[in-house]
C-alpha positions in Angstrom: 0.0 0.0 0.0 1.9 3.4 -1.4 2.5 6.3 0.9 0.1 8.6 -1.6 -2.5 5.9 -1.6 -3.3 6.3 2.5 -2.7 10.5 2.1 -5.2 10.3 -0.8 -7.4 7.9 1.6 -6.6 9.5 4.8 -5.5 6.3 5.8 -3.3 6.1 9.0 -0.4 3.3 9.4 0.8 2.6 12.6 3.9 0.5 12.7 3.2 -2.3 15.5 4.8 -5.4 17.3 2.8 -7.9 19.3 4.9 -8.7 22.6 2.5 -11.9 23.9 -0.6 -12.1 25.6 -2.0 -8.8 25.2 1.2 -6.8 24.7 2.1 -4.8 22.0 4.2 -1.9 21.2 2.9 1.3 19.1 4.7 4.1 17.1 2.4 6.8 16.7 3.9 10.2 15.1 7.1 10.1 17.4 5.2 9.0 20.4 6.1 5.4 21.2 3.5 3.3 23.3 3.7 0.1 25.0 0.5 -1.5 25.8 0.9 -4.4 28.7 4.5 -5.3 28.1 4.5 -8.8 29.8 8.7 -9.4 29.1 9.6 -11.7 31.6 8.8 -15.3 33.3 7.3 -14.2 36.2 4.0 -15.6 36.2 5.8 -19.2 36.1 8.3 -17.6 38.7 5.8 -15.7 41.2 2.6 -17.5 40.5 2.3 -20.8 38.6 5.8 -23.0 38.1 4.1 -25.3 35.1 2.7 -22.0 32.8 6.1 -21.2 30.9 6.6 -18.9 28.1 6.0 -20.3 25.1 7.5 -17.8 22.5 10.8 -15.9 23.7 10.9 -12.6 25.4 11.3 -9.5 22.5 12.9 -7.7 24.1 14.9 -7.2 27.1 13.2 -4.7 29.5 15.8 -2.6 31.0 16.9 -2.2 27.0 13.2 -0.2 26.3 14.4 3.8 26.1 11.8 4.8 24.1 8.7 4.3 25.7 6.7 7.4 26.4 4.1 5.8 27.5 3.0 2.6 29.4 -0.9 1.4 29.1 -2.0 -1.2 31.7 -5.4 -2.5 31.3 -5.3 -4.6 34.9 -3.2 -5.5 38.0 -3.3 -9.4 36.8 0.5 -10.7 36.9 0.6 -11.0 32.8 -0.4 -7.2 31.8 1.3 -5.6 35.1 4.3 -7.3 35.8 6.5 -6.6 38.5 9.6 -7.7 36.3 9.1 -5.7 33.2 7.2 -2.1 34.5 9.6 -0.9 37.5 12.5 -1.5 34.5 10.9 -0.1 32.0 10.5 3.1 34.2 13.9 3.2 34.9 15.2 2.9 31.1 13.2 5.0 29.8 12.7 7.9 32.2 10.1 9.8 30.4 7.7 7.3 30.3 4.8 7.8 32.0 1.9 5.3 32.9 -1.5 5.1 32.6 -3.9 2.5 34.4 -6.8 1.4 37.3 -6.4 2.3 40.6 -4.9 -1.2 41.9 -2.4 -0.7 38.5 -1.1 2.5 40.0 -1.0 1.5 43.5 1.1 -1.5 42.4 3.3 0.7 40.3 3.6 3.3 43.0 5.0 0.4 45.5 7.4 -0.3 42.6 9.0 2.7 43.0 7.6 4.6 40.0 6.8 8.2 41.1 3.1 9.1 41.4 3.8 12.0 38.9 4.2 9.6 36.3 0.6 7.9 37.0 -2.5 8.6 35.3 -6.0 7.1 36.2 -7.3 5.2 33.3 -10.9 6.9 32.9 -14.7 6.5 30.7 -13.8 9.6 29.2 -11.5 10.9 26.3 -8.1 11.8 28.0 -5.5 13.8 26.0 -2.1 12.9 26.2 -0.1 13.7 22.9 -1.0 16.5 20.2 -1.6 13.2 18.3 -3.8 11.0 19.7 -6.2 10.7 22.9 -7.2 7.3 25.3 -10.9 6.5 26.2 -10.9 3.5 29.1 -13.3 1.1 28.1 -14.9 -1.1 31.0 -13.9 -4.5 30.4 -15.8 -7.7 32.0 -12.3 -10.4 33.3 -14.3 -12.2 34.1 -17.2 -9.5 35.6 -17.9 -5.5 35.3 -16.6 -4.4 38.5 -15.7 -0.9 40.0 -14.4 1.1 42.9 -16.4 2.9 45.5 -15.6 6.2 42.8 -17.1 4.6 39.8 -13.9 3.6 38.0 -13.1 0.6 36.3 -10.8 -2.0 37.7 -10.5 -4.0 34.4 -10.4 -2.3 31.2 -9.9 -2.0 27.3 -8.3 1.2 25.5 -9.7 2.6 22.6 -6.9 5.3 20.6 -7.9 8.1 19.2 -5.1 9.3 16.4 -5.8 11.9 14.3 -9.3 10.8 14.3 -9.1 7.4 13.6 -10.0 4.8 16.5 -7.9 1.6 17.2 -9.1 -0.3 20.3 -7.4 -2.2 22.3 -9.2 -4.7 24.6 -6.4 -6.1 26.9 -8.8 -9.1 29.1 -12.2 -8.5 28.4 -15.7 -11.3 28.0 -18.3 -9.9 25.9 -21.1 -7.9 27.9 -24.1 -5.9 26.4 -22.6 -3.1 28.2 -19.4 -3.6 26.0 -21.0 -3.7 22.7 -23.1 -0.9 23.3 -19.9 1.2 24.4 -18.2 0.1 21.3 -21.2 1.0 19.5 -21.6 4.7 20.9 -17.7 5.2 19.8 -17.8 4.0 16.5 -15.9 4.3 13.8 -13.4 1.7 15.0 -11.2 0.9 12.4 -9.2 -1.6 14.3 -9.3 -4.0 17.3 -7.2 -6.2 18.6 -9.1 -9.1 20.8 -8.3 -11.9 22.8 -9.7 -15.6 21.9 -8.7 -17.2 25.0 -11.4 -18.5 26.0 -13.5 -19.2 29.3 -13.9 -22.6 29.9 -14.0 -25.4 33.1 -11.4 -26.9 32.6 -9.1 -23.4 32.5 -11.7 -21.5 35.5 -11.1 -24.8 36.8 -7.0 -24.0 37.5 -7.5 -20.8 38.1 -7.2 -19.4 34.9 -9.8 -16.4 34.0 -10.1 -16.5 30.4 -11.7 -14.3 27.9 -14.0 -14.6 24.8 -14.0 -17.3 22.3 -12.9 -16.7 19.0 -16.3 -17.1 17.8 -17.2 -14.3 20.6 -14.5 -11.9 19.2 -15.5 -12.4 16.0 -19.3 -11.6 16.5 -18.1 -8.8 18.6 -16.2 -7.0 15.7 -19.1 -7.5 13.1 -21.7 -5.9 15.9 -19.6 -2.9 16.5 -18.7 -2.9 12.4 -14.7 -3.2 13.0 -12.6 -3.2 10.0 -9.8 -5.0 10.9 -9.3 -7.6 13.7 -6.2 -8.6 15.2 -6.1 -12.0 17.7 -4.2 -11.8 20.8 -3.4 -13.7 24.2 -3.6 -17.0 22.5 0.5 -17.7 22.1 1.9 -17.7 25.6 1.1 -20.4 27.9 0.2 -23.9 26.7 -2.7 -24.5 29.5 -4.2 -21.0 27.7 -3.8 -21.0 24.4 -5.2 -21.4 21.0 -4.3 -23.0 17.8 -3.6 -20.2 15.2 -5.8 -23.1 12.9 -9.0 -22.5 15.3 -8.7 -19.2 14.2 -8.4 -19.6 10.8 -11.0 -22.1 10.9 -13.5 -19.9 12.3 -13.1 -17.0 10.1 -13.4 -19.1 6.9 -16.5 -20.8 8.4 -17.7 -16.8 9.2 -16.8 -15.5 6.5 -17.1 -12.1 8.2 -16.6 -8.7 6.5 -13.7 -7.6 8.5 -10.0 -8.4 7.4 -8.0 -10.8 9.7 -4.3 -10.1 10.7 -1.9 -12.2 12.8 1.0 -10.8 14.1 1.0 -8.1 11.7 3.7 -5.7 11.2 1.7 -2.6 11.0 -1.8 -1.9 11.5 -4.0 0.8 9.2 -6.9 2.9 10.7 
């Protein structure tokens, strides 16, 4: 796709890398964002010795320099992790973090400076000339809130230059979240998890997410464009076969284009 067909389109592109689970990195205008960088082995370390990476850490976190800013959708062990953040704000000293309550708190007892926080709100949040963050309530495995109203779990959705990429970190499918997605529509682009719920995984303690079926009937009712799959590649007891995926979206045949582990992303 030629540089003067998206000007003559108005089409954005976003150079992206997926990290694992729901972790990805974003270049958008100069403004580098990393969206629950999990880059370590903790959660077989700290939490659960049989759930080992499958796919190789990235990148090395103390080596990030360039992140300006850090979105953390939840406090769970594999989107806020206490090997990769309190690094990450170290190497790169201008980052600054956005998140839930229990997020900040955890970052906070990391060591990372409270000026460098920022409360993840329902609301459209400016925070670069080029694009602004709305927190979307997400549902891992229920809707629930503080005693001021604020999420505890939640998607992003990105605003740049006025096209919307959304971001939905852990998240079941709710009413609630359709007709959120609905109300902020156009969404060019989402990127969706497909691990999903099930016994045998609530079972050992493992809270899953939508099916890929689920995700997939999620972006046609909000009319996405472009899906990306994520969380289904890090830990065997939690994953899914890239063929499931495949298999679903021929069976579908839904309007929106599928992309796995794509390079760059267009809005």
């Amino acid at each position: 796709m030629s540089e003067s067909y998206l000007k003559w389109r108005r089409i954005i592109k976003l150079p992206i890398q997926l990290l694992g689970q729901s972790g990805c990195r974003l270049e958008c205008f100069g403004t580098v964002i990393y969206v629950d960088p999990y880059l370590s082995n903790s959660v077989q370390e700290l939490e659960s010795p049989d759930l080992k990476r499958l796919i190789p850490v990235p990148v090395r976190p103390e080596e990030i320099i360039d992140a300006d800013w850090v979105l953390i959708t939840h406090d769970h062990i594999d989107h806020c992790d206490p090997h990769t953040l309190p690094k990450i704000a170290r190497s790169s000293q201008q980052s600054r973090f956005v998140g839930p309550a229990p997020v900040l708190e955890k970052l906070e007892d990391w060591g990372v400076s409270h000026t460098r926080l920022h409360l993840a709100k329902q609301e459209w949040s400016t925070i670069s000339t080029d694009f602004n963050v709305y927190a979307i309530p997400a549902a891992h495995p229920t809707l629930e809130r503080d005693a001021s109203g604020n999420s505890l779990y939640i998607g992003y959705l990105l605003e740049v230059k006025g096209k919307r990429l959304y971001l939905a970190g852990d998240t079941g499918v709710t009413q609630e979240l359709i007709d959120t997605l609905n109300t902020l529509r156009p969404i060019s682009t989402a990127i969706l998890p497909v691990n999903e719920q099930n016994f045998f995984r609530a079972r050992r303690g493992i809270i899953g997410n939508m099916s890929v079926r689920e995700a997939f009937n999620l972006a046609v009712e909000a009319e996405i464009n472009t899906v990306v799959p994520v969380h289904w590649d890090m830990f065997e007891a939690n994953s899914v076969d890239l063929d499931e995926i495949h298999a679903v979206y021929n069976q579908m045949k839904p309007a929106f284009d599928l992309q796995i582990n794509p390079q760059s992303i267009v809005l």
